[in-house]
C-alpha positions in Angstrom: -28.4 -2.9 4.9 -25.7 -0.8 5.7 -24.8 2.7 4.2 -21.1 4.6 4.0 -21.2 8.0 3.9 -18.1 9.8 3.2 -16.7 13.4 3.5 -14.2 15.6 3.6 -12.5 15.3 -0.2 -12.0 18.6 -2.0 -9.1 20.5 -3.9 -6.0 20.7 -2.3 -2.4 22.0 -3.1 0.5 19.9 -3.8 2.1 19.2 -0.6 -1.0 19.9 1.6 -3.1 18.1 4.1 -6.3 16.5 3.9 -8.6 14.4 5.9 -11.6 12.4 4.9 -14.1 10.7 6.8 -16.5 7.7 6.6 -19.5 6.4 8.9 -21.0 3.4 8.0 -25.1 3.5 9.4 -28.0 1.5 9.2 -29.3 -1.2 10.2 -25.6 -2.7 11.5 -25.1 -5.9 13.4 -21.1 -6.0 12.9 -18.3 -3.9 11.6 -15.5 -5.8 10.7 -12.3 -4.4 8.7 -13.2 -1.0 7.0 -11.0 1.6 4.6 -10.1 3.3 1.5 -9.7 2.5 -2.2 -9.2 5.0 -4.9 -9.5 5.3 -8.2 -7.7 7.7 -10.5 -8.7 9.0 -14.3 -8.1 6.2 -16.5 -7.3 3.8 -14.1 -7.9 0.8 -11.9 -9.6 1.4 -8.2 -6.6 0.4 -5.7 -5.9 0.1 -2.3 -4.7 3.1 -0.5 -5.0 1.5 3.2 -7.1 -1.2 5.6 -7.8 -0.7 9.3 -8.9 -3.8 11.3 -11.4 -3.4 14.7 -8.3 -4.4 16.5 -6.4 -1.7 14.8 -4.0 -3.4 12.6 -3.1 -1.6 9.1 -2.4 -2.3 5.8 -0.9 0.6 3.5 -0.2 0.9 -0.5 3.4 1.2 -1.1 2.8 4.8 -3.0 1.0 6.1 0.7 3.1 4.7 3.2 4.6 7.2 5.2 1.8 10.3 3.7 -1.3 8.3 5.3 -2.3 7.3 7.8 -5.5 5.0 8.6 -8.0 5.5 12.1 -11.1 4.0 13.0 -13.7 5.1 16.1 -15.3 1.5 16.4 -17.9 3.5 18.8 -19.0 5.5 15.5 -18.7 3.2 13.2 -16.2 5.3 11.1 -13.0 5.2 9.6 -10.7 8.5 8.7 -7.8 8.3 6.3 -5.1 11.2 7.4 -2.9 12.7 4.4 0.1 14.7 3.9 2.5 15.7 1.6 -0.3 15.4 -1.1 0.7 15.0 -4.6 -1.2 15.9 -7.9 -0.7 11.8 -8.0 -3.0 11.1 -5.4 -5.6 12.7 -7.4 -8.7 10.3 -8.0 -12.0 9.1 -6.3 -11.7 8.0 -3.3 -14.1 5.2 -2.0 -15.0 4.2 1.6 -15.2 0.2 1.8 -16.4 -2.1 4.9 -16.9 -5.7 5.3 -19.7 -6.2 8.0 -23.0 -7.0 8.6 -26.6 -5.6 8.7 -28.6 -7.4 11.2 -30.8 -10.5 9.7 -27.0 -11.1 7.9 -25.4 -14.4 8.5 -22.4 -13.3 6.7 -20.1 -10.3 6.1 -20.9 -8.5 2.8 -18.5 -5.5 1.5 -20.2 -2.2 1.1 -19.0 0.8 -0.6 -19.5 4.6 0.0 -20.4 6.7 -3.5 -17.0 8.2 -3.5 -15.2 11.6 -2.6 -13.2 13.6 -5.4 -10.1 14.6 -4.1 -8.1 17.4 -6.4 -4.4 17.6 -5.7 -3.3 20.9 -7.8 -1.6 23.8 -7.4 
C-alpha cells in the first residue's frame, strides 16, 4: 500500500505565506499525478491544484495566481506554495495521489489524513 503524509498546515494571517508538504511511502511501484483538495467547514472537498510527473498543472479558479503546485518525483512528494492567504482558504487540506503499490496492476487514489490550515488575523 502506499501512505501520504502531510505537513506543514498551521494558523496563518490574512495575506501571509504558507507551504505544505506531502510524501507518499510504502511499498510504491508508480507515482502517477499527485496534489491537493481541500475542504472547508460546511462544505464540499474541492480541487485546489494537480501536478502531473511530467509537470503539467491544473489550478481552481479561486487559487490561481496565490498557489502554486511542485512535485520532487525523486521523493515522491508534492508541495503546494501559498500567498496572499485569505481567511477563505481556510479548511482541511488533503494530499491525493493516483499510483501504485507494487503487486498493483492498476492505479488506485490514495489520500493523506489532512492538514488544518487557519487563515485569521
Amino acid at each position: 500500500q502506499v501512505q501520504l503524509a502531510e505537513s506543514g498546515g498551521g494558523l496563518v494571517q490574512p495575506g501571509g505565506s504558507l507551504t505544505l508538504s506531502c510524501a507518499a511511502s510504502g511499498s510504491i511501484a508508480s507515482i502517477n499525478t499527485m496534489g491537493w483538495y481541500r475542504q472547508a467547514p460546511g462544505k464540499g472537498r474541492e480541487l485546489v491544484a494537480t501536478v502531473t510527473p511530467g509537470g503539467s498543472t491544473n489550478y481552481a479558479d479561486s487559487v490561481k495566481g496565490r498557489i502554486t503546485i511542485s512535485r520532487d518525483n525523486a521523493k515522491n512528494t508534492v508541495y503546494l506554495q501559498m500567498s496572499s492567504l485569505k481567511p477563505e482558504d481556510t479548511a482541511v487540506y488533503y494530499c491525493y495521489c493516483s499510483g501504485r503499490a507494487r503487486g498493483e496492476a492498476y492505479n488506485t487514489a490514495y489520500w493523506g489524513k489532512g492538514t488544518l490550515v487557519t487563515v485569521s488575523s
